[in-house]
C-alpha positions as CSV (number, residue, x, y, z in Angstrom):
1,X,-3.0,32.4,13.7
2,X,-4.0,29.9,10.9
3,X,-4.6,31.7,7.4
4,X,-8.0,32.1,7.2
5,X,-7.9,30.4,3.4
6,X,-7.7,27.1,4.9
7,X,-9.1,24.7,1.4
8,X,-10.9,21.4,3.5
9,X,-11.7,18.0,1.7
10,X,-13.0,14.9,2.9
11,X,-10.0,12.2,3.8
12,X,-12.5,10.0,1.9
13,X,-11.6,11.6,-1.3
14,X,-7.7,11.4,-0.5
15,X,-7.9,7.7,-0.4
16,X,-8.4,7.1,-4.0
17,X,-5.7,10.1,-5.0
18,X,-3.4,9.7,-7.5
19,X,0.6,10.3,-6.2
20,X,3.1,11.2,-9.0
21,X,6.8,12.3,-8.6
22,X,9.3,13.9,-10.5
23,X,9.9,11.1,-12.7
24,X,6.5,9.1,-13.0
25,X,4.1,7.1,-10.9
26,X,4.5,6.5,-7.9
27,X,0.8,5.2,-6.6
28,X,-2.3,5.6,-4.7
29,X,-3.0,6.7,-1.2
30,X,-4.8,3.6,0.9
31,X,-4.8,5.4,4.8
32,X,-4.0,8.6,6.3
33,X,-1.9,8.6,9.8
34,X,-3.4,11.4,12.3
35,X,-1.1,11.8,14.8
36,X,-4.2,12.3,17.7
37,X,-2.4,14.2,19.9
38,X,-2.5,17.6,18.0
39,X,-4.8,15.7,15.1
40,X,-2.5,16.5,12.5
41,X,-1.9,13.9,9.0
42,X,1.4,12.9,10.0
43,X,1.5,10.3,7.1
44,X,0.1,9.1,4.3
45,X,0.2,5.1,3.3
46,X,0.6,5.1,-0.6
47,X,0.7,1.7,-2.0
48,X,2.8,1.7,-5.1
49,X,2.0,0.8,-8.8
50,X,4.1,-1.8,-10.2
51,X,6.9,-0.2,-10.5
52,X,7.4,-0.8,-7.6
53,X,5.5,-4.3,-7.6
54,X,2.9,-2.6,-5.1
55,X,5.2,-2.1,-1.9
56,X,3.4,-0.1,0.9
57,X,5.2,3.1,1.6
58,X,5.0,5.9,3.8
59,X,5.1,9.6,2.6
60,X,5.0,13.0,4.4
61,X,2.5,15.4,3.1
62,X,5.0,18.4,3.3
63,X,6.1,16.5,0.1
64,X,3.6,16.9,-1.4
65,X,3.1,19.7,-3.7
66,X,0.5,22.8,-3.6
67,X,-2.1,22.7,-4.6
68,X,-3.7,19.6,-3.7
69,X,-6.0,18.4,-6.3
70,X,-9.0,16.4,-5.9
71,X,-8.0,13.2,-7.6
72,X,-3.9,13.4,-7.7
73,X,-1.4,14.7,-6.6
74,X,2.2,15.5,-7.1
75,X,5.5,14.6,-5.1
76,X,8.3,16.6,-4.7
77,X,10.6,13.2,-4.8
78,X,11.4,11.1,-7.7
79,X,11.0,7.4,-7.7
80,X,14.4,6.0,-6.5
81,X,13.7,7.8,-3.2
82,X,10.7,6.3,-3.0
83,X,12.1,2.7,-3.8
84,X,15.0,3.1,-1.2
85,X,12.4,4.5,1.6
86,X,11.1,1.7,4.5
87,X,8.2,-1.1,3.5
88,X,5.6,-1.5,5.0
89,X,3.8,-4.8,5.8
90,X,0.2,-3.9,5.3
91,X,-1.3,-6.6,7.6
92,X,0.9,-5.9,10.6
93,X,0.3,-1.8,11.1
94,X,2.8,0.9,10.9
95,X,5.2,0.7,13.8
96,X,7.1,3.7,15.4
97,X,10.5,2.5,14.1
98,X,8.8,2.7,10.9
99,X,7.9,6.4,11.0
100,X,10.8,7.1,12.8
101,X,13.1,5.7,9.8
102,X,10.6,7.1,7.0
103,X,11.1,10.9,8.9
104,X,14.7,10.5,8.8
105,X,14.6,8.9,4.7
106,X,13.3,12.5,3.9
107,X,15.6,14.5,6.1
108,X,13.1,15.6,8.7
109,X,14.2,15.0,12.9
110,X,12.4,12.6,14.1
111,X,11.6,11.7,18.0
112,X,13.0,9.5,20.1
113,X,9.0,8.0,21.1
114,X,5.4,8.7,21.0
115,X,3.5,8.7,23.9
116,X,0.1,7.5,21.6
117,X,0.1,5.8,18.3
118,X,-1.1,7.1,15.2
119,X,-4.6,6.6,14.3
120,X,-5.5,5.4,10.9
121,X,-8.8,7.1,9.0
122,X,-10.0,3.9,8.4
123,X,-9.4,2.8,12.4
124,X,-11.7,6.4,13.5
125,X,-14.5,5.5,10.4
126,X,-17.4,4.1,12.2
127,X,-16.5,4.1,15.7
128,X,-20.1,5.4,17.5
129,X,-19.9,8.7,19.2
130,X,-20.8,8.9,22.8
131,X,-22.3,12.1,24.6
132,X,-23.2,11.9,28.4
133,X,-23.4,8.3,28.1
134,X,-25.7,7.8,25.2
135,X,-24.9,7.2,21.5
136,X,-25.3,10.2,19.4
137,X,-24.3,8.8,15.7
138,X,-21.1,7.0,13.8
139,X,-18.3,8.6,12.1
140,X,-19.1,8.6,8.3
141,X,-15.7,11.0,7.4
142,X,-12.8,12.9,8.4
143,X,-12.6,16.5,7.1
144,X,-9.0,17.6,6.8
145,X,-7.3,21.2,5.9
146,X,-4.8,20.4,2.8
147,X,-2.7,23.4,3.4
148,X,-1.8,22.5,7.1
149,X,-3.0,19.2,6.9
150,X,-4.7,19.2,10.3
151,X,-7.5,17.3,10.6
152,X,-10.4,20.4,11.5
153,X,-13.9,17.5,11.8
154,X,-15.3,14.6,11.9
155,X,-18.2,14.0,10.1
156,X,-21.3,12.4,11.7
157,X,-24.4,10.7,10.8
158,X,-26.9,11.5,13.9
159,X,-29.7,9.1,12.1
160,X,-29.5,6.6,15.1
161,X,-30.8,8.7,17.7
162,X,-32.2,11.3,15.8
163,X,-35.0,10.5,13.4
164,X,-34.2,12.7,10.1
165,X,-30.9,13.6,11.8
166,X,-28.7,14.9,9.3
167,X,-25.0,15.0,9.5
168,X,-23.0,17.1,11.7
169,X,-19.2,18.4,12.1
170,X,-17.6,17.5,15.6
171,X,-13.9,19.3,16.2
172,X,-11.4,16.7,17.2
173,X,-10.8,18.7,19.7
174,X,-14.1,18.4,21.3
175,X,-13.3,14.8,22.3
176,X,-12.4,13.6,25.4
177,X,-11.4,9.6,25.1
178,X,-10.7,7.9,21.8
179,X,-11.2,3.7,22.4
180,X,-10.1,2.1,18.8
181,X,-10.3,-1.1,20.2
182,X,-14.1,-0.5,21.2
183,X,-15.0,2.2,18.5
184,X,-16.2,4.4,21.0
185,X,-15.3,8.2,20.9
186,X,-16.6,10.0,24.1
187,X,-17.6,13.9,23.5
188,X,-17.1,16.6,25.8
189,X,-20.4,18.3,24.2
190,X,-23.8,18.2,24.9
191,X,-26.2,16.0,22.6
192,X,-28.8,19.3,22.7
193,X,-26.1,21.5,21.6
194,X,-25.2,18.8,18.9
195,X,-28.8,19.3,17.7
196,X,-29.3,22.9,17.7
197,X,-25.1,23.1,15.7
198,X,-25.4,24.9,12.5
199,X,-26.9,22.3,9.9
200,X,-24.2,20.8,7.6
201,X,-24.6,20.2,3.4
202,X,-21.8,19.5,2.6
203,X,-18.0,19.8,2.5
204,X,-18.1,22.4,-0.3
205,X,-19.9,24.9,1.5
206,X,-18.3,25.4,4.7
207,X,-16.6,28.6,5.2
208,X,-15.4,31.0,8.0
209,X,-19.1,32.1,8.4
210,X,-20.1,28.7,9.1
211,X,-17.3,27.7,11.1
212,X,-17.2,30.8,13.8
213,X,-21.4,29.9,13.6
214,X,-20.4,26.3,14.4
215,X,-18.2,26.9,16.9
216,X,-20.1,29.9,18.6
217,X,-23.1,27.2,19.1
218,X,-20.8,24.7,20.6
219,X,-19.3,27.2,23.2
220,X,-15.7,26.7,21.8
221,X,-12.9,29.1,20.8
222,X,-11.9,28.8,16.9
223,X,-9.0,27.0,16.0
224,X,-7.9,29.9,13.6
225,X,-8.0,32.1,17.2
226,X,-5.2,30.0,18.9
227,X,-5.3,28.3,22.0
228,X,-7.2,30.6,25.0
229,X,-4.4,32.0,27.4
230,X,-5.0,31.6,31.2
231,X,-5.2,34.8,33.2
């Protein structure tokens, strides 16, 4: 089971972090890599200060140390790791033999291949969500769990259909096709259950209560319960 003290920000925020390592600067965060086929951060893109004459990097955040705070955070790795890890080319994407070399840099296995690529929060920001067949609002954020750095919602502003809509959490795991090329996420809930879902303020109030409320009006099982076992 997931610990119930799950701490969620906005992936928003974590783009203009501070990242610091044993022995100084090392940069800012510029994208977060969601791996979509369990939705979990698998990197983060972190371009450096000059140091390091601003090289792209990629860094795992299982380096990074607990707890996460809102505008910096600190590596366990000093800068001559760093220096020595892949570059990036920040026009041409992050390529599997790039996140295959950075995972073996920091002495974690890496696979052989990925069946999907990873999905960048700027790539899922403002692709239009689609529920049976219609439009139902655009992707504004990406809430994520710092401790287990899964991604738990999306955020979404319903205004386009809804007049007065306010904005509403959607588990990645409610979704059934992701299209990057067409910015199109297809749901596999109801607009009408969208409507009546517990209303959202805002990231700093969510908690279990709201969560099992949020999840209960959807007709899904928790995350924090596991997957449901058959039979």
């Amino acid at each position: 089971m997931v610990d119930v003290a799950a701490r969620l920000s906005s992936l928003s925020l974590l783009r203009r972090c501070a990242v610091t390592g044993s022995d100084g600067n090392i940069g800012a965060v510029r994208l977060s890599l969601i791996d979509p086929s369990d939705w979990r951060i698998s990197f983060l893109v972190v371009e450096t200060g000059a140091w390091l004459f601003g090289r792209w990097v990629l860094i795992l955040p299982s380096l990074l140390l607990q707890p996460i705070r809102p505008r910096s955070m600190h590596m366990d790795a000093n800068q001559r790791t760093v220096r020595t890890s892949p570059t990036l080319h920040p026009l041409q994407g992050v390529s599997p033999q790039q996140t295959r070399a950075t995972l073996l840099h920091y002495g974690q296995p890496a696979p052989a291949s990925k069946d999907l690529p990873l999905l960048s929060d700027e790539e899922l920001g403002g692709c239009e969500l689609i529920s049976e067949g219609k439009g139902m609002g655009s992707v504004v954020d990406l809430v994520y769990d710092d401790v287990t750095w899964m991604l738990r919602y999306l955020l979404v502003d319903t205004s386009a259909w809804w007049q007065g809509g306010p904005h509403v959490l959607i588990s990645p795991h409610w979704l059934a096709e992701v299209d990057i090329a067409a910015k199109k996420i297809h749901l596999t809930v109801q607009r009408e259950a969208v409507r009546a879902s517990p209303r959202f303020q805002d990231i700093g109030t969510i908690d279990r209560d709201y969560e099992t409320a949020l999840h209960r009006g959807y007709g899904q099982r928790p995350y924090w319960m596991g997957p449901a076992h058959a039979g």
